[in-house]
C-alpha angles and dihedrals in degrees: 000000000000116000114272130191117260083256102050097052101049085039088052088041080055098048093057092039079059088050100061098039092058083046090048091058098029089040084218143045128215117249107232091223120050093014087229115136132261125225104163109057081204086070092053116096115195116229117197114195104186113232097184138354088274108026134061136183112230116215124193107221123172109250088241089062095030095098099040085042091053090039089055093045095048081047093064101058092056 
């Protein structure tokens, strides 16, 4: 893993610790890129988009759309 600030790594830790909460009383979460629903929280990749040097915003993404939804997301900073 790249090195992170004190700060990046226990927020990130966080995020996902949020993730699952929200999956824990749903008992699912909603994937970010096809809007499906999520029912196995294994099948759930965590996506984290810095906003900032010391903030992220975590996204849940299947793990079927996780690489074409990285991939469109890289595509449109370029």
């Amino acid at each position: 893993m790249e090195h992170h600030d004190k700060e990046t790594l226990p927020n990130r830790i966080l995020g996902m610790q949020r993730l699952e909460a929200l999956f824990n009383q749903k008992g699912y979460l909603i994937c970010q890129s096809s809007g499906e629903r999520i029912y196995d929280f294994d099948e759930v990749v965590a996506i984290f988009i810095p906003l900032s040097p010391t903030t992220d915003q975590v996204m849940a993404v299947h793990s079927d759309h996780a690489e074409v939804f990285i991939q469109s997301l890289l595509s449109k900073f370029h």
